[in-house]
C-alpha positions, 0 to 999 in steps of 0.5 A: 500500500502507498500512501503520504505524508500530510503536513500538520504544523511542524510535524507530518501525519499518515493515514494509516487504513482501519484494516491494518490497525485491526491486524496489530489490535489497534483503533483510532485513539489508542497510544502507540510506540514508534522507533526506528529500526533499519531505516524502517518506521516501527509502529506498535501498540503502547504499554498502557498499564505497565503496573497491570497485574501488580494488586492481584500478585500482591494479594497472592503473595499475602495469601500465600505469606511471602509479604514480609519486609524483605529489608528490616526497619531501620531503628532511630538510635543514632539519630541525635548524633546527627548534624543537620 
């Protein structure tokens, strides 16, 4: 498929067909990632959420008992000799 390049302000925007956004899962609106590899343009869908997951894995470990602190707390003995 061919198509150009159309001027939008300082920048160029492409027309990109429905079809061919359907077949990387994408639509209208959606965030995308773009980079360059081998003189080639790179499109491909961004990372939304990238903390997707995280509550659910949380609840596992506390079900499991594995959500202890993995650092002790540090105790505040020493804080008068401190010089602020």
């Amino acid at each position: 498929m061919h198509s150009s390049l159309k001027k939008i302000g300082n920048s160029a925007g492409i027309l990109i067909p429905k079809p061919m956004l359907a077949e990387i899962g994408a639509k209208a609106g959606d965030s995308i990632d773009l980079t360059v590899e081998n003189g080639r343009i790179i499109m491909q869908l961004a990372v939304n959420a990238p903390r997707a997951g995280w509550a659910e894995a949380s609840r596992q470990l506390a079900a499991e008992g594995d959500d202890g602190l993995v650092w002790p707390e540090f105790a505040n003995d020493d804080d008068a000799e401190l010089k602020w």
